[in-house]
C-alpha positions in Angstrom: 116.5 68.9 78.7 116.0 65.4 77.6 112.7 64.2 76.2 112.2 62.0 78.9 112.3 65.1 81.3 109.9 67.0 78.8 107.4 64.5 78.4 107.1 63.7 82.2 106.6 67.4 82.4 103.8 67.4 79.9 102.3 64.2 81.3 102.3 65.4 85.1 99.3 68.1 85.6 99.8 68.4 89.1 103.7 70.1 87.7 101.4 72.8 86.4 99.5 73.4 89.2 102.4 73.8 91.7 104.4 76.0 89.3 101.0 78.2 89.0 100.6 78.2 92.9 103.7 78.8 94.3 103.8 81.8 91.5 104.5 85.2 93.2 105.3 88.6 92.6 108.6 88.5 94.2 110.1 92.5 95.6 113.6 91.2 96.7 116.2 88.8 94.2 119.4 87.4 95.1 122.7 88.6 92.7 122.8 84.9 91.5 123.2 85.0 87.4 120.3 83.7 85.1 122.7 81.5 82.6 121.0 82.8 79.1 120.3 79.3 78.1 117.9 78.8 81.0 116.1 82.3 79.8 116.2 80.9 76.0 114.4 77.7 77.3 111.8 79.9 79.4 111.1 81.8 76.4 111.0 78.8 74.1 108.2 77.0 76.2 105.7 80.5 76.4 105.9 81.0 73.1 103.6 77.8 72.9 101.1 80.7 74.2 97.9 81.1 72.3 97.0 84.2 69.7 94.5 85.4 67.6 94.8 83.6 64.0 98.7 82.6 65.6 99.9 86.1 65.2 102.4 85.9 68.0 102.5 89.6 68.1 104.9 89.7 71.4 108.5 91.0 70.8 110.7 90.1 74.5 113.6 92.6 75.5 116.4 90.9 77.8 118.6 92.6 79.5 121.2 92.2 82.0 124.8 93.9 83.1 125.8 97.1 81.9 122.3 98.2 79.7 120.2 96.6 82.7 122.3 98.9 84.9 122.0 101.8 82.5 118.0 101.5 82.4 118.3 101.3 86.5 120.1 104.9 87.1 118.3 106.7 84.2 115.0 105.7 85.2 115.4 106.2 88.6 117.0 109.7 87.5 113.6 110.6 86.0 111.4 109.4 88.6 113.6 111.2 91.6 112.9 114.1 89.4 109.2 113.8 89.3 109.2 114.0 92.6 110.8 116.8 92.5 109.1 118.6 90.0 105.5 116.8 90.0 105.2 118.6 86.5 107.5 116.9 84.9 105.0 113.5 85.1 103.4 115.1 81.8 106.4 114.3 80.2 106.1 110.5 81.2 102.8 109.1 80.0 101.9 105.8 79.8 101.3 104.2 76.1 97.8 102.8 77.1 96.1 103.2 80.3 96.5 100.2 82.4 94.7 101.3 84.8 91.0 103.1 85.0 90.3 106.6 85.2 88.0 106.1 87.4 87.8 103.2 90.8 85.4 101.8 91.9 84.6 99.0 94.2 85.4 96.1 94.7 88.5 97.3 92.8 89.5 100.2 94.5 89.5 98.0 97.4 91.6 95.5 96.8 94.1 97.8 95.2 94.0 99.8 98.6 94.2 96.1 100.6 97.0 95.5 98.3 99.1 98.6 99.0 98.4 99.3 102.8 99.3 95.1 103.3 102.8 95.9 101.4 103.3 98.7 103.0 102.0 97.7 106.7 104.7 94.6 106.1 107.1 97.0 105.2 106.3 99.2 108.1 105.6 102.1 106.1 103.2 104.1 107.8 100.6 106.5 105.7 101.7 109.9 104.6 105.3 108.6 104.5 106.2 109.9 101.3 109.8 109.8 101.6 109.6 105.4 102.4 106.7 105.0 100.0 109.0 106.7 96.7 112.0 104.5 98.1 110.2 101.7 98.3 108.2 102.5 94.6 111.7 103.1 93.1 112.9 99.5 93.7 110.6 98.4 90.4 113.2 100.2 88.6 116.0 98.8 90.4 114.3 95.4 89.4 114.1 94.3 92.8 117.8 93.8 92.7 117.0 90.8 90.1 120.0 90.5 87.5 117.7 89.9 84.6 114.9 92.2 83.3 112.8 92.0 80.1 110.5 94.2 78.1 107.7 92.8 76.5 105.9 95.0 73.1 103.7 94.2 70.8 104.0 96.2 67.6 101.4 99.5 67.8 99.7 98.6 64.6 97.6 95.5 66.6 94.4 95.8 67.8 93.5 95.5 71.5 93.3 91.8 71.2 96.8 91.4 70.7 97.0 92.8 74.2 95.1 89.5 75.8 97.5 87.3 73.9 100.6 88.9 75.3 99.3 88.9 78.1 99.0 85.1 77.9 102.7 84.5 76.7 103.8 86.5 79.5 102.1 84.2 82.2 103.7 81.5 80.1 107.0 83.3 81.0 106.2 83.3 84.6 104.9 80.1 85.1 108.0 78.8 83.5 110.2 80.2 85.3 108.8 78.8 88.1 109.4 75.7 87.0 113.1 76.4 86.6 113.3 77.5 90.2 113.1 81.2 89.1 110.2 83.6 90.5 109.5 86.7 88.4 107.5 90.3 89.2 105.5 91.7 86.4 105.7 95.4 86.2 103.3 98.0 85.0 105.4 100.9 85.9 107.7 100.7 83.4 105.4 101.9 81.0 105.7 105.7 81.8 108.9 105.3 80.8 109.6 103.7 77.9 110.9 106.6 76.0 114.2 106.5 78.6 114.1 102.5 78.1 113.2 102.6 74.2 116.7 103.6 72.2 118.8 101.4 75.0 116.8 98.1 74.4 116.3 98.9 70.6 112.9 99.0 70.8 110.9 100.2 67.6 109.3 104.0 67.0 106.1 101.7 66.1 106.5 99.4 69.0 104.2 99.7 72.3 105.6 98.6 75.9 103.0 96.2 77.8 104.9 95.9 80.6 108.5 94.9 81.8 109.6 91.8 84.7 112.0 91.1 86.8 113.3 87.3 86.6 115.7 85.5 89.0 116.1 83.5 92.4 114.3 85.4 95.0 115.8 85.9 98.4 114.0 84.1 100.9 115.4 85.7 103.9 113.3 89.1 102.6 110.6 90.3 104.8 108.8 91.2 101.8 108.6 87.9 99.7 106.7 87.3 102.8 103.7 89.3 101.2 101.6 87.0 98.9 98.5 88.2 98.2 94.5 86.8 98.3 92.8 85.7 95.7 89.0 86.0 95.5 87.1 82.8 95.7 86.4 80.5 92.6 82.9 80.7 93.2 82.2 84.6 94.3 83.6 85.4 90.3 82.2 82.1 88.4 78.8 82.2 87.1 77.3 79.2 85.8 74.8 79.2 83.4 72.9 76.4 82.5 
């Protein structure tokens, strides 16, 4: 990229906006190759991402071809055989819990709004179980996207160091939109990082925050369709003063 290219980039807010709102969580890539240069450059820009005293404590996991496709059948092996053997979940805990223990509204709703409006797209009816596991199994497929990536931070950091990865990562995504690319962050890698762990390298003292699939969407798929609602500005701003 010249400098010409980067400082009209810098100097043009509106760039920022549009990469921010055309940002979503695409279910559906296209086999088109990622060249590593462009994912270098992605990389390059988040890691102007803030952190606590500049600690920087992300660590990024690429991968692509035959480890990408390695992580694919092994974790897809595991999660057939959770549903085969619900007990077997025990043996796939997440590092941190993502989630609450407990919902509650307005939470609960919107995760429900979430997953009936995917699914109702998809026409997945309730108490499907059979489409609703297919259709969960294609995070570990990566949506079909050729390049995934792993972000940890090292285990040793405090929960802070969670909010600035979280940061960098929305750096990643934002651009890669400006590349062209759409991305899908993942959560449910977590569960299984021990599978992903020894193929990616990643360290005993090493936590997964989450994993993301990074590529050119497919337009033609019903469910890139699905973008969802954001709440209003004003219903979760409270000015003071």
């Amino acid at each position: 990229m010249s400098q010409l290219q980067v400082t009209t980039r810098i100097n043009d807010p509106a760039s920022v906006d549009a990469a921010i709102e055309s940002r979503f969580s695409a279910r559906a890539f296209l086999p088109t190759p990622v060249p590593r240069e462009t994912i270098a450059d992605i990389l390059r820009v988040a890691a102007r991402a803030p952190s606590g005293t500049n600690t920087q404590p992300w660590h990024v996991y690429v991968v692509h071809g035959e480890p990408r496709q390695r992580i694919e059948r092994e974790v897809c092996a595991a999660h057939d055989a959770i549903r085969a053997n619900p007990a077997l979940a025990g043996d796939f805990r997440e590092s941190y819990d993502y989630y609450p223990e407990q919902w509650v509204s307005p939470y609960i709703d919107r995760r429900r709004e979430n997953g009936w409006g995917l699914y109702g797209l998809l026409g997945i009816t309730k108490g499907d179980k059979d489409a609703m596991h297919a259709q969960h199994q294609r995070n570990f497929k990566f949506f079909d996207a050729p390049v995934g990536l792993f972000f940890t931070i090292d285990r040793v950091m405090g929960r802070g160091s969670l909010v600035d990865c979280g940061m960098f990562i929305q750096n990643v995504m934002v651009a890669a939109r400006a590349r062209g690319l759409h991305t899908c962050p993942q959560a449910a890698w977590n569960g299984f990082a021990k599978i992903i762990a020894p193929i990616i390298g990643m360290g005993e003292g090493e936590l997964m925050v989450c994993g993301m699939s990074l590529g050119h969407a497919d337009e033609t798929a019903k469910v890139n369709t699905f973008h969802t609602p954001r709440v209003a500005a004003e219903d979760f701003t409270h000015w003071v003063g």
